[in-house]
C-alpha positions as CSV (number, residue, x, y, z in Angstrom):
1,X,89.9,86.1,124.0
2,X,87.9,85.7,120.6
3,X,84.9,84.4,123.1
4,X,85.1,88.2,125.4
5,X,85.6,90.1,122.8
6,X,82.0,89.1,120.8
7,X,80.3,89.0,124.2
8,X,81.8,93.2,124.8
9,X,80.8,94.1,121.3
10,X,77.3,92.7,121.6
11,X,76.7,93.8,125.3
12,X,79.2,96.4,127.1
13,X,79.9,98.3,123.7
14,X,76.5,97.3,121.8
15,X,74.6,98.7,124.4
16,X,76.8,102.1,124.6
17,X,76.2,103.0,120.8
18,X,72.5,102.3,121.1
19,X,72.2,105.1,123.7
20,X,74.7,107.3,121.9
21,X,75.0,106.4,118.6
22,X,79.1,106.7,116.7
23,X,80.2,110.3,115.3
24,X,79.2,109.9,111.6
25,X,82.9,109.9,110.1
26,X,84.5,107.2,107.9
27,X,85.9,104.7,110.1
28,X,89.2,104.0,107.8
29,X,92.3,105.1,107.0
30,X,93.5,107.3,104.2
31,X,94.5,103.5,102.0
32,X,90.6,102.8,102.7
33,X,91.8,100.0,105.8
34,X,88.6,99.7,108.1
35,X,89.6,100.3,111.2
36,X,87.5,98.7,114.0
37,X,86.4,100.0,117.2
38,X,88.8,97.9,119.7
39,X,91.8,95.7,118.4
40,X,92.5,92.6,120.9
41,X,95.4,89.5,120.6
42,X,91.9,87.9,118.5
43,X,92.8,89.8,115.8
44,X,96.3,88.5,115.5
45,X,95.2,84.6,115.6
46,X,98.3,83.4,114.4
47,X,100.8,86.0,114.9
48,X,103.6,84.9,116.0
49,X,106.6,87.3,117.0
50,X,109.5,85.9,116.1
51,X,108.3,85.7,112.2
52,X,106.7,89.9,112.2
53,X,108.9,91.6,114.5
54,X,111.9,89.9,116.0
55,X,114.5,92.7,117.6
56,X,115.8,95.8,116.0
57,X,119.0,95.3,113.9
58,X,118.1,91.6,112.9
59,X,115.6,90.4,110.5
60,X,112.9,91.3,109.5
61,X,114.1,94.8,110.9
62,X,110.5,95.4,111.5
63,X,111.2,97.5,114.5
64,X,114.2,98.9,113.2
65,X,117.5,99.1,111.0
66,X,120.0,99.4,113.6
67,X,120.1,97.3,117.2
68,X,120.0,100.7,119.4
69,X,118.1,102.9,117.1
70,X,117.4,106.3,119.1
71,X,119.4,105.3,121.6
72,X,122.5,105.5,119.9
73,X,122.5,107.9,117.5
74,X,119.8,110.6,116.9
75,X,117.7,110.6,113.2
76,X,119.8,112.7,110.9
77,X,117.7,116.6,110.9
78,X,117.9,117.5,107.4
79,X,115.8,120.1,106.5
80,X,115.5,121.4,102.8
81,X,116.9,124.1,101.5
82,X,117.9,126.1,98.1
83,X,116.6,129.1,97.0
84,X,118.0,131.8,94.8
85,X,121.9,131.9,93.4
86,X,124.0,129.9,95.1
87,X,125.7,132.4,97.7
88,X,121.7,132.8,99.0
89,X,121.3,129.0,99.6
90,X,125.1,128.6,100.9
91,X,123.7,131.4,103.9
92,X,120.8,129.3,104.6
93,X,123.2,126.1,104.7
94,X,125.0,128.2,107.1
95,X,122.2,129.4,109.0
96,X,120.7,125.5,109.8
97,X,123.9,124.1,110.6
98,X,124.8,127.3,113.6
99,X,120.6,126.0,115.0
100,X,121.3,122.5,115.2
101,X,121.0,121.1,112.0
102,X,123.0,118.1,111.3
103,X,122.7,117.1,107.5
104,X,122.2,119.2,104.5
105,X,119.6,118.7,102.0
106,X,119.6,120.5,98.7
107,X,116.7,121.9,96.6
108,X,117.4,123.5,93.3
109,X,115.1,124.9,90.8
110,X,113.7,123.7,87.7
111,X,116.0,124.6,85.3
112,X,118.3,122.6,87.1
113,X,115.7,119.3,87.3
114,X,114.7,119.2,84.0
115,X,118.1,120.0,82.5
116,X,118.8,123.6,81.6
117,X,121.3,126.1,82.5
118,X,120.0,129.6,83.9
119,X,120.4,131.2,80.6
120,X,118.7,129.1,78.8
121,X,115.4,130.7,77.1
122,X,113.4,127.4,79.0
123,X,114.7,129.0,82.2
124,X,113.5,132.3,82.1
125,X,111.4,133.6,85.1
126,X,112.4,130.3,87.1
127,X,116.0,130.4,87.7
128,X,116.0,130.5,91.4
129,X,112.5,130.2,92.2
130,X,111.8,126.5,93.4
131,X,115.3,125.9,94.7
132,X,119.0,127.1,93.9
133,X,120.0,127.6,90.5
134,X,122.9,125.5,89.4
135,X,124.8,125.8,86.0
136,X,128.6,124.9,86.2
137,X,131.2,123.7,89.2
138,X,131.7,127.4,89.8
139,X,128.4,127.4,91.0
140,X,128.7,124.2,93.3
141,X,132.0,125.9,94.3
142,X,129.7,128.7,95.6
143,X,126.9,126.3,97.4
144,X,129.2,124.8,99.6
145,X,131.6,127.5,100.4
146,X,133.1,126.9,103.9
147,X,131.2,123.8,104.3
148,X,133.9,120.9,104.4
149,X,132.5,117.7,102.4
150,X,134.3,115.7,104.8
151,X,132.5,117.2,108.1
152,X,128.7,117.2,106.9
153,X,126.4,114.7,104.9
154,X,124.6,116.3,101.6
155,X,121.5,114.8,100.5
156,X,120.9,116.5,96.7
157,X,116.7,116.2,95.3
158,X,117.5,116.0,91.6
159,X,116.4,113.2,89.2
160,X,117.8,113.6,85.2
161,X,120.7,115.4,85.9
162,X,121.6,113.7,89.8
163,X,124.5,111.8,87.4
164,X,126.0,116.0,86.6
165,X,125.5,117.4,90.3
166,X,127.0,113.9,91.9
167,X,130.1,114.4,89.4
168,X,129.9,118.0,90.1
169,X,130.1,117.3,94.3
170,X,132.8,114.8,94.0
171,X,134.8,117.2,91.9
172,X,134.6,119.9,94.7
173,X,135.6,117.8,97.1
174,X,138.7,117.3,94.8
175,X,138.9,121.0,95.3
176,X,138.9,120.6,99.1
177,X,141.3,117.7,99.5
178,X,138.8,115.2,100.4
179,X,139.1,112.5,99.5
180,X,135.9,110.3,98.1
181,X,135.9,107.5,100.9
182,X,135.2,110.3,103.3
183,X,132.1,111.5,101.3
184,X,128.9,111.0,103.1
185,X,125.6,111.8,101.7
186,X,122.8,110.9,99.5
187,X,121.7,111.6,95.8
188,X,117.9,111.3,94.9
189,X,118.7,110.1,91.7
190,X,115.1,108.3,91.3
191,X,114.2,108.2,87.5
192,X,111.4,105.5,88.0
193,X,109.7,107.7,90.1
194,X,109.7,110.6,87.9
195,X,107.9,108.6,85.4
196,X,105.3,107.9,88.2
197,X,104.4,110.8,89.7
198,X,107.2,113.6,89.6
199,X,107.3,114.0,85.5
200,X,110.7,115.5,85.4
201,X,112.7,113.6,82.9
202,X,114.8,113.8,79.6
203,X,115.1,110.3,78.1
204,X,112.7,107.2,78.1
205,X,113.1,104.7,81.3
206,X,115.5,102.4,80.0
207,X,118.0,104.8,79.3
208,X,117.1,106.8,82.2
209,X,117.5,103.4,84.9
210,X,120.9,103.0,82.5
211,X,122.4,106.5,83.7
212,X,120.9,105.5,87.5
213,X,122.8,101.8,87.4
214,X,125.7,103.8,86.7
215,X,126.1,105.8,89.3
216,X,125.1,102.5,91.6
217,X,128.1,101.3,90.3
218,X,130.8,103.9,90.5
219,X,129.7,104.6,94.1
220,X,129.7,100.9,95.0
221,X,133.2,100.4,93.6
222,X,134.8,104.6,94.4
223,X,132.7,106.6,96.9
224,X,131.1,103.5,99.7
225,X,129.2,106.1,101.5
226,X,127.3,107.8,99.7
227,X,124.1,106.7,98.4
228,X,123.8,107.4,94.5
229,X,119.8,106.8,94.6
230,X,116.8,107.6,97.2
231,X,113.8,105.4,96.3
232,X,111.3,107.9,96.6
233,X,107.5,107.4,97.5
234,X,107.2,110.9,98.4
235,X,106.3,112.2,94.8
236,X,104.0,109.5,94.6
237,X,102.2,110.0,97.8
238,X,102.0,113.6,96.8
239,X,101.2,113.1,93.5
240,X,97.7,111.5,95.1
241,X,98.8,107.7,95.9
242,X,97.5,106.2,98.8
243,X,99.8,105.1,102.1
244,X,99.8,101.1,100.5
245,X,100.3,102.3,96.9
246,X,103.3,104.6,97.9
247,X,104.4,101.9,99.8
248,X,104.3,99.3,97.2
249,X,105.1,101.6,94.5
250,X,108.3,102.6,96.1
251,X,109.1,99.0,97.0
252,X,109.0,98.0,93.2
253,X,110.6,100.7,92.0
254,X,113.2,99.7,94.6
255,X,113.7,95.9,92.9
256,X,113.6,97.4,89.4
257,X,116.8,99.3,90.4
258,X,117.9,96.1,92.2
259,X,117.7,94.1,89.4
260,X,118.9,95.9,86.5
261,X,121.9,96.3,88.4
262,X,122.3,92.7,88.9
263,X,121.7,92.5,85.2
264,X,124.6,94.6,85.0
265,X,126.7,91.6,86.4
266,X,127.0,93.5,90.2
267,X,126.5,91.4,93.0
268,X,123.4,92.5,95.3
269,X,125.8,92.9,98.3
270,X,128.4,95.0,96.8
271,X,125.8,97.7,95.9
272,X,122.5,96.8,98.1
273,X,124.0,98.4,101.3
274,X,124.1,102.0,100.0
275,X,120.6,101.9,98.6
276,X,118.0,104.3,100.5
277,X,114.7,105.2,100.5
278,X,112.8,108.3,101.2
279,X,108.9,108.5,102.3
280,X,106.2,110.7,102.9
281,X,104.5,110.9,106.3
282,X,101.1,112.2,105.9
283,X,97.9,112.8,108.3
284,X,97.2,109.4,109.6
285,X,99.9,108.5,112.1
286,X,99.1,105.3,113.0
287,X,99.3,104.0,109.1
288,X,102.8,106.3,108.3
289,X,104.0,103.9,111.5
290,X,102.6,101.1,110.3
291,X,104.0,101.6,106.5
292,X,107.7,102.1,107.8
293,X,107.2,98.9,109.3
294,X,105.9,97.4,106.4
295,X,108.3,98.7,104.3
296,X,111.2,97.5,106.1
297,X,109.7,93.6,106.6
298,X,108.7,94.0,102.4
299,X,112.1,94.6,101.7
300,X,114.0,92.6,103.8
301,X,112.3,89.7,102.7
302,X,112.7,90.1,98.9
303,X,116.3,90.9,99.2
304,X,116.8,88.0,101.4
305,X,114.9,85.5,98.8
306,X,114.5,86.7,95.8
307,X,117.6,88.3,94.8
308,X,119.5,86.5,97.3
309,X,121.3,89.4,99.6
310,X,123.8,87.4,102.4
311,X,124.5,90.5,104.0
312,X,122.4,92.1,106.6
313,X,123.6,95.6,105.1
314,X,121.8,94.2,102.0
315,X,118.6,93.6,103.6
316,X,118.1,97.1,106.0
317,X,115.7,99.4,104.6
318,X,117.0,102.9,105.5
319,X,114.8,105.3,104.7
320,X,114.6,109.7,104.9
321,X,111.4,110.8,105.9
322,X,109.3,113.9,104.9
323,X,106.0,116.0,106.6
324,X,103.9,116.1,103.7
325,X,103.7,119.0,101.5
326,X,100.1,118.4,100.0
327,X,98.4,118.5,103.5
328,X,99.8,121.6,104.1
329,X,97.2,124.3,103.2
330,X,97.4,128.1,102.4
331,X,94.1,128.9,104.7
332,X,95.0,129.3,108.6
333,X,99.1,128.4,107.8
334,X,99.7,128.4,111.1
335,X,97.8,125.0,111.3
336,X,100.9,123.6,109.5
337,X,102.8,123.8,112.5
338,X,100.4,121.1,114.2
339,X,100.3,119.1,111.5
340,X,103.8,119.1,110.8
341,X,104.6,118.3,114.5
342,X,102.3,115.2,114.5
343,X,103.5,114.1,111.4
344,X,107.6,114.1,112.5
345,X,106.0,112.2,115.2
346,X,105.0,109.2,113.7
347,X,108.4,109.7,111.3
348,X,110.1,108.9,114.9
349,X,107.7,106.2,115.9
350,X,108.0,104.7,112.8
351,X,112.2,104.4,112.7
352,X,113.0,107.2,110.3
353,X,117.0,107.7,109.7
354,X,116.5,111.0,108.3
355,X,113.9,113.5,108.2
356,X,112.7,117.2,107.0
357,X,110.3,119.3,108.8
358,X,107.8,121.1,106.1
359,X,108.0,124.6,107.3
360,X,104.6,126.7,107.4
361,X,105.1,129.2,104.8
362,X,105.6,126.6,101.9
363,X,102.2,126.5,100.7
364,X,102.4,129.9,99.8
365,X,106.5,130.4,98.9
366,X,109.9,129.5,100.0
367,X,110.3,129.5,103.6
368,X,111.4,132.0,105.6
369,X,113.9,131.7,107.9
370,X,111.6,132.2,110.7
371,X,109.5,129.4,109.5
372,X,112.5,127.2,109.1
373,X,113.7,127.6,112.5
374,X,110.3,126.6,113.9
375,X,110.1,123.7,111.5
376,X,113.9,122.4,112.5
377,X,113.0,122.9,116.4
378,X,109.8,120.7,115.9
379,X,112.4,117.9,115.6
380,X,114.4,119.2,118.7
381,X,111.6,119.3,120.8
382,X,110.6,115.6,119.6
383,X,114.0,114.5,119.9
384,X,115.0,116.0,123.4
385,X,111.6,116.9,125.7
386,X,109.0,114.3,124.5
387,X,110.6,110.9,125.6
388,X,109.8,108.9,122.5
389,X,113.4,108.4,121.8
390,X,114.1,106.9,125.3
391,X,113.0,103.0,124.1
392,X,113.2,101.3,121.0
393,X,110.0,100.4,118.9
394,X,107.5,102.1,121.6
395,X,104.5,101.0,119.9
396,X,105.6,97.5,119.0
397,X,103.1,94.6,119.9
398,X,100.2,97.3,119.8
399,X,97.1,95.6,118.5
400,X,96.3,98.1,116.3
401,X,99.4,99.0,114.7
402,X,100.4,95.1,114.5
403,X,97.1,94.7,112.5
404,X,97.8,97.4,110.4
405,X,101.2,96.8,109.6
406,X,100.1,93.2,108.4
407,X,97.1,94.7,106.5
408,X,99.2,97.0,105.0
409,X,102.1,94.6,103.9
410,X,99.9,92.4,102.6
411,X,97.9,95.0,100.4
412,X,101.3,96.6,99.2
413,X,102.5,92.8,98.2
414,X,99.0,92.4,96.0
415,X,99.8,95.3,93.8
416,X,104.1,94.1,93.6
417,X,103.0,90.7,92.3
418,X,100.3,92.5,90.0
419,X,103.3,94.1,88.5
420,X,105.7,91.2,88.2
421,X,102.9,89.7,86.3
422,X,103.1,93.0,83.7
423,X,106.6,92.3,83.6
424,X,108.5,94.5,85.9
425,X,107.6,98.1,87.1
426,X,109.0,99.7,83.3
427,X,106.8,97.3,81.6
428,X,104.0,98.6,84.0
429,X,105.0,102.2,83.6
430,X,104.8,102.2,80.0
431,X,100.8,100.9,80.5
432,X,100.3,103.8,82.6
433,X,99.3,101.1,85.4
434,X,101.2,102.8,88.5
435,X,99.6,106.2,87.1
436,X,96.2,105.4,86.5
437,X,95.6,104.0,89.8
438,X,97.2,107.2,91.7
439,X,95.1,108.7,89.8
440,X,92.1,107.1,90.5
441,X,93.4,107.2,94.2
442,X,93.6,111.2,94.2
443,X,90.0,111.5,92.5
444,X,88.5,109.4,95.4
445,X,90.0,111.3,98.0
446,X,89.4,114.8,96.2
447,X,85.6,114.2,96.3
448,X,85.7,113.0,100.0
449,X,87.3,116.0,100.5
450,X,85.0,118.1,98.5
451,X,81.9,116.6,100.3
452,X,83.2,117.1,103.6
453,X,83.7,113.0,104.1
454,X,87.7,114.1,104.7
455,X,87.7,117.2,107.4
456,X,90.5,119.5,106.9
457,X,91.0,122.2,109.5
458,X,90.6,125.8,108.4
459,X,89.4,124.6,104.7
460,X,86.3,122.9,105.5
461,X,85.7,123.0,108.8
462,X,86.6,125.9,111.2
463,X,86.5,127.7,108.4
464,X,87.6,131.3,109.8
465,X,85.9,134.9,107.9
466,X,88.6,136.8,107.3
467,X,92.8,136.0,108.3
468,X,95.5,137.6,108.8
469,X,98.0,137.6,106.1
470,X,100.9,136.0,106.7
471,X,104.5,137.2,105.7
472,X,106.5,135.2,103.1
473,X,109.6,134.9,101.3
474,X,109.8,136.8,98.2
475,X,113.0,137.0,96.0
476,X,114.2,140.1,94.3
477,X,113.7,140.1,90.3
478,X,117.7,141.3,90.1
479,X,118.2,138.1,91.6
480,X,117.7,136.0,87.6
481,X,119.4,138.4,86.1
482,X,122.9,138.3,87.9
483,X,122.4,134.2,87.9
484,X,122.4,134.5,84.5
485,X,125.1,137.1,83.7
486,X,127.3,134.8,86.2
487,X,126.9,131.7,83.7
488,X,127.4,133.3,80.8
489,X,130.4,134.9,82.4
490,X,132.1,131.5,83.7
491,X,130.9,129.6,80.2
492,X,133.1,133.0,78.3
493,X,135.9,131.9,80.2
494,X,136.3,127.9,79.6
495,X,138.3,126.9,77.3
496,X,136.0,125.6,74.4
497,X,138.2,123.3,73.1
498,X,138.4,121.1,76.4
499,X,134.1,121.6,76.7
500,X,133.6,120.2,72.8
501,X,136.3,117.1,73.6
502,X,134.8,116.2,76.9
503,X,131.1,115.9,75.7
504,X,132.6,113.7,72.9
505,X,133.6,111.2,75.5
506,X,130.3,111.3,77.0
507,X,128.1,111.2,74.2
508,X,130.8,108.1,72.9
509,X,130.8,106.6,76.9
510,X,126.7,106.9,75.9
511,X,126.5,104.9,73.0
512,X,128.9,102.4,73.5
513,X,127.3,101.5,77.0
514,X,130.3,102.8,79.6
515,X,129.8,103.8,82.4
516,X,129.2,108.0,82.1
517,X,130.6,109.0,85.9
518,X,134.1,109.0,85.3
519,X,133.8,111.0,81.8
520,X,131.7,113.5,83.9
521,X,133.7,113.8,86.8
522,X,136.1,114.9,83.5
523,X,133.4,116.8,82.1
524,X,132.4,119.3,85.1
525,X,136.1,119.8,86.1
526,X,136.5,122.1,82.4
527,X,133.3,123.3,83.5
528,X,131.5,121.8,80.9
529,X,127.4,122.6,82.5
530,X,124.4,120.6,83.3
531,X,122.7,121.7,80.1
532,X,125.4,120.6,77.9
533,X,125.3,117.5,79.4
534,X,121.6,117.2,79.2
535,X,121.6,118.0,75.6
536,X,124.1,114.8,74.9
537,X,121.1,112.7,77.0
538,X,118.8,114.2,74.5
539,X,120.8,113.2,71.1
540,X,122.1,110.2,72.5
541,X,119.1,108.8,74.0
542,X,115.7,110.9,72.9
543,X,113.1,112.2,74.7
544,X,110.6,110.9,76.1
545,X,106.8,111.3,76.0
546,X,104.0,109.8,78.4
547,X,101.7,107.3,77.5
548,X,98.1,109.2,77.7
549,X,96.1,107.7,80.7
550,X,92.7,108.4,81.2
């Protein structure tokens, strides 16, 4: 094969590209992998399928976590949503779940992420405005009105306060009757990350992965379905990473959680089987397939052998996927649509669990329901009219994708061992190494953008004169102010005594090193808020500042 591949490259193909001469565009992909013309068994001398793919369900669960994948049981459609005060985001809950949706996912706003209550003076003018604003139970009690814990699964994007909201979830569904083995759902909870790429944080990393090992632990031992952390490469990607650094980033952020909590004295099978991931699916489909793939075989080998998993729930890599925000652009919106579309694609082809459909307005606001709607029946139309869920693993044994997987596994392992060598991925955070080179990733690809090497449709290419504007979401100024007058109305009517004894027993659970979840389960149910809690973080643990990377 090796033999009739040279003699078509130098005659059959040689002589075609002397007569007509290869478009001049860079012949890689977005990580920089050159990709040649034609891909043949020669280039995978030694391959063998038993050791890189095997079946789906078994090790290496390169084509796929579960034995029946698509043909059991659909990917999870959870498209994001929060906006507003809660009674806004609890209608757009309701609105997803009456079109098809079939798992919530939660956005809230920045107060919320970087631990502040709406009334804070740090919250004015964004209470609302990136996601739902969330203060006290009583506002939780408002996001899931009507929605029965029991009956849907929740994933929650929040980092330095995920430890609050979980307590603050698991104390509704106290409310409700529910009891917590019958919780379902998944909290982002991904403090390494945030030192990477995201930069929403309150306390330096080691008290930070402290709070995250925590939660590992009282879900492992009180609520077995739900996942207390999503390993997220989706902040990294969009922070500028590469496909192969988000992959390996993610991955070794992944076996720092893995191993403090072994540190911790847990064994990797009680908690391993309710950690998931979450990654971004960007432009290039063939490498988003490719780095599921990857990621799955990367992972179910370490677990496997170096921390010594036995059970095959210990060694699946289950991951939510994405669309990714950054290629989204505000010039010709309507592009998104495409983009998006091809994008879920690959999510499917690649074995996603879970995924969210980017809707076309979010480059310029929140989306509108409209935009929503399209966004959730992209996933529809994939799932029900396009036939790709029909067989597992369509594209496994493809040349090309085999190649790139193994490219890609391999190029994601360099930069894993690079930081074992540093000492672990919070030894390599406080160098700045993950940062610097995402940085020096999104500089590369800015100027290849900026000199036309990258094409993006609409921006610098097909550029279009003059467009028509499009209509977004825009949220009414009243909105802040009643968020705000609700908070200080519910904090007027705790009883203060309760609130001042309850974060004593969380700033004492913080010093003497016990575990914080059931204190705030506690905490949340006098209504004690996110920001008081926060503000015991910040005394108990200090802030933290970045390292300054050039």
């Amino acid at each position: 094969m090796a033999d009739d591949k040279e003699r078509w490259e130098k005659e059959t193909y040689g002589h075609s590209v002397r007569r007509s001469p290869e478009r001049d565009v860079p012949y890689e992909t977005l990580s920089g992998i050159p990709v040649r013309p034609l891909y043949t068994p020669a280039d995978l001398a030694g391959w063998r399928y038993e050791d890189k793919l095997g079946f789906p369900g078994e090790f290496p669960y390169t084509r796929g976590p579960y034995p029946s994948m698509y043909r059991g049981k659909l990917w999870t459609m959870r498209m994001f949503a929060g906006f507003g005060r809660p009674e806004d985001t609890n209608a757009r809950f309701k609105y997803l779940l009456e079109q098809g949706q079939t798992g919530l996912s939660t956005a809230f706003d920045m107060p919320a992420l970087m631990g502040y209550d709406a009334d804070h003076l740090r919250a004015r003018g964004e209470v609302g405005r990136e996601g739902v604003s969330v203060s006290t139970l009583a506002d939780f009690e408002v996001l899931f009105r009507d929605i029965p814990l029991d009956r849907v699964t929740t994933s929650m994007t929040i980092n330095c306060t995920a430890s609050v909201a979980l307590a603050m979830y698991l104390a509704l569904a106290d409310q409700q009757g529910v009891s917590w083995d019958r919780i379902g759902g998944t909290m982002q909870n991904d403090m390494l990350k945030e030192f990477i790429a995201q930069k929403e944080w309150i306390s330096p990393p080691e008290s930070a992965v402290r709070i995250v090992v925590d939660t590992i632990e009282f879900c492992a031992r009180h609520v077995p379905k739900f996942n207390p952390v999503s390993i997220s490469g989706y902040h990294i990607r969009e922070a500028g990473s590469t496909a192969v650094q988000e992959l390996a980033f993610t991955l070794a952020d992944g076996f720092g959680y893995v191993q403090a909590c072994v540190e911790r004295g847990l064994d990797v099978d009680d908690f391993a089987p309710r950690l998931s991931f979450f990654f971004d699916i960007h432009n290039d489909f063939f490498e988003e397939i490719a780095k599921l793939r990857a990621a799955r075989r990367i992972w179910a080998t370490a677990m496997r052998d170096r921390f010594g998993a036995k059970k095959a729930e210990s060694m699946r890599l289950r991951t939510h996927t994405q669309t990714a925000g950054v290629s989204a652009t505000a010039q010709q919106p309507l592009n998104n649509i495409a983009r998006v579309a091809i994008q879920a694609l690959a999510a499917v082809l690649g074995g996603a669990q879970s995924l969210h459909t980017n809707s076309f307005d979010e480059v310029l606001a929140l989306p509108t329901e409209e935009a929503v709607t399209v966004a959730l029946r992209t996933q529809q139309i994939i799932a029900e009219e396009t036939g790709a869920t029909l067989t597992i693993d369509p594209l496994g044994g493809a040349y090309f994708l085999e190649s790139l997987t193994d490219t890609m596994e391999a190029q994601a392992m360099a930069y894993i061992r690079k930081i074992d060598e540093l000492g672990g991925i919070i030894r390599a955070i406080d160098t700045g190494y993950p940062q610097h080179e995402i940085a020096d990733a999104a500089y590369g690809y800015q100027l290849m953008d900026d000199r036309g090497r990258k094409v993006v449709v609409g921006v610098n290419k097909y550029v279009m004169a003059s467009e028509k504007p499009v209509e977004y979401l825009k949220l009414d100024e009243a909105m802040e102010r009643e968020q705000i007058e609700s908070v200080r109305a519910r904090k007027a009517s705790r009883d203060i005594t309760k609130v001042e004894r309850r974060l004593k027993q969380l700033a004492e659970a913080c010093r003497n090193g016990h575990n914080v979840m059931p204190v705030l389960v506690d905490a949340v149910k006098d209504y004690v808020s996110l920001g008081e809690v926060s503000d015991v973080y910040r005394q108990v643990f200090g802030l933290y500042r970045e390292p300054i990377i050039f």
